[in-house]
C-alpha positions in Angstrom: -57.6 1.6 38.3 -57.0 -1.9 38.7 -59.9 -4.3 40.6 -57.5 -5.7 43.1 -60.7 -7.1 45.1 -61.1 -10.3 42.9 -60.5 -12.7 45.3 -60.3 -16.2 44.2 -61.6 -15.5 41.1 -59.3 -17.0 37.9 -58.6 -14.7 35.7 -60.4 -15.9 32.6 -62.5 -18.8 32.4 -60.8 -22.7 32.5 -61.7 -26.3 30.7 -64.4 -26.5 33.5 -66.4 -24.0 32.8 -67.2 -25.1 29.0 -69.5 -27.5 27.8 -67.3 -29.7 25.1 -68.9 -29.6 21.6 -69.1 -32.9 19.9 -67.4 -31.0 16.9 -64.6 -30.3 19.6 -64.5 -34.1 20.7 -64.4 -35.6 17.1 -60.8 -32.8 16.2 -59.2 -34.2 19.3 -60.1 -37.8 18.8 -58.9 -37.1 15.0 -55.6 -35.9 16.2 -55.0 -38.5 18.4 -55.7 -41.2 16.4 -53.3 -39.7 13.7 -50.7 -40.2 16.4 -51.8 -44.1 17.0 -51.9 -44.7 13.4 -48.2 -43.7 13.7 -47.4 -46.1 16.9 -49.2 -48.5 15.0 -47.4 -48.1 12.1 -44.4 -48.4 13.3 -45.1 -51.8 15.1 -46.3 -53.3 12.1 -43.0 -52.3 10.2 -41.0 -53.8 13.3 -42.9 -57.0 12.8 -41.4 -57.0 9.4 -38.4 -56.1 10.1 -38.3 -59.1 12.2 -39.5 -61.4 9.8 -36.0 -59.7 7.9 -34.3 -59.9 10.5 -34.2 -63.5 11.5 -36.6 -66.5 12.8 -35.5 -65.7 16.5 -36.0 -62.2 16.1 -40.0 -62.8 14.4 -40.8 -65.8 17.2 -40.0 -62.9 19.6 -42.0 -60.2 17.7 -44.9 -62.7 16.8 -45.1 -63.5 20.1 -45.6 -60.2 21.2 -47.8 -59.1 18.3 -50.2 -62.4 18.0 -50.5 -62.3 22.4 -54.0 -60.2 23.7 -52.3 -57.0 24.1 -50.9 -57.1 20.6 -54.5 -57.7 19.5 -55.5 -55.2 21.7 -53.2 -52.7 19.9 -53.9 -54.0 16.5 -57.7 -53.2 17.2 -56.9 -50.2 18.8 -55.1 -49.8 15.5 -58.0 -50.4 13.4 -60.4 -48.1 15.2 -58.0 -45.3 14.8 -58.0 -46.3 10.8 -61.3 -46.4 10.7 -62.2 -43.0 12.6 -59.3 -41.7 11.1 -61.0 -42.5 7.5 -64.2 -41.1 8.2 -63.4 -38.3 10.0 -61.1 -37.1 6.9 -63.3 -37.6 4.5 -65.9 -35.2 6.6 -62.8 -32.5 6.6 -62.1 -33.3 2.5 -66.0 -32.6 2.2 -66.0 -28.8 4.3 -62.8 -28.4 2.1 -64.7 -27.9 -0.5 -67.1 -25.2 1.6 -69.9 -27.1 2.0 -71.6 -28.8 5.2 -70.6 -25.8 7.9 -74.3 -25.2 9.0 -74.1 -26.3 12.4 -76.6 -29.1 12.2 -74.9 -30.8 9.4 -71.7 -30.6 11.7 -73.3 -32.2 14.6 -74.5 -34.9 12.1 -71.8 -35.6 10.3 -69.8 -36.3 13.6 -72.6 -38.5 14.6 -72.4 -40.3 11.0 -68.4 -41.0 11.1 -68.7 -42.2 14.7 -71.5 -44.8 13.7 -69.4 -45.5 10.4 -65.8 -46.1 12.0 -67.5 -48.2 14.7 -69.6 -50.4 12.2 -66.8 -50.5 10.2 -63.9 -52.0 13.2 -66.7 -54.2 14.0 -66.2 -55.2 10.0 -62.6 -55.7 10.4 -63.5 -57.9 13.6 -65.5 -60.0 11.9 -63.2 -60.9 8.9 -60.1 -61.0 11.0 -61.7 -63.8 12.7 -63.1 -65.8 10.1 -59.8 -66.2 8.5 
């Protein structure tokens, strides 16, 4: 017979109730930052097309692109490369079966979070010593 003294009770456990594995964090972040790499993408081939385009059509797009938000989003941009990068070279490495124990995992997210951050902070650095 069914228990129809639950009460308030949900019916199976929420988001809430779970502690988040980093391993959980790092495939979410990778996802996303596949889909900024995109938006990114695409504004980078609009500022070309500009530059195609016409010299009105680039001062507008420049403008936009070289302003603090379109650094902002080329940064942005750059991060997601970056994590992007190292986070896909950890999945081209447990492609080849190797590096499931779960210490390794915890330390290998740990490792491509250090790396894409040392490495934006790279990018940084040479982007403004040009």
């Amino acid at each position: 017979m069914a228990d129809v003294e639950r009460g308030n009770r949900p019916l199976s456990p929420h988001l809430q109730v779970y502690k988040w594995p980093l391993n959980m964090g790092m495939s979410i972040l990778h996802r996303m930052t596949g889909v900024a790499l995109g938006g990114v993408t695409a504004l980078v081939a609009i500022w070309f097309l500009a530059l195609a385009w016409s010299p009105e059509a680039f001062a507008l797009v420049n403008g936009l692109m070289t302003s603090w938000l379109g650094w902002l989003v080329l940064l942005g941009g750059a991060a997601s490369a970056w994590f992007h990068f190292a986070n896909g070279l950890r999945h081209l490495v447990w492609d080849t079966g190797s590096s499931f124990g779960q210490r390794r995992v915890q330390r290998t997210a740990i490792l491509g979070l250090l790396a894409s951050a040392i490495l934006t902070l790279v990018t940084i650095w040479v982007a403004a010593s040009v």
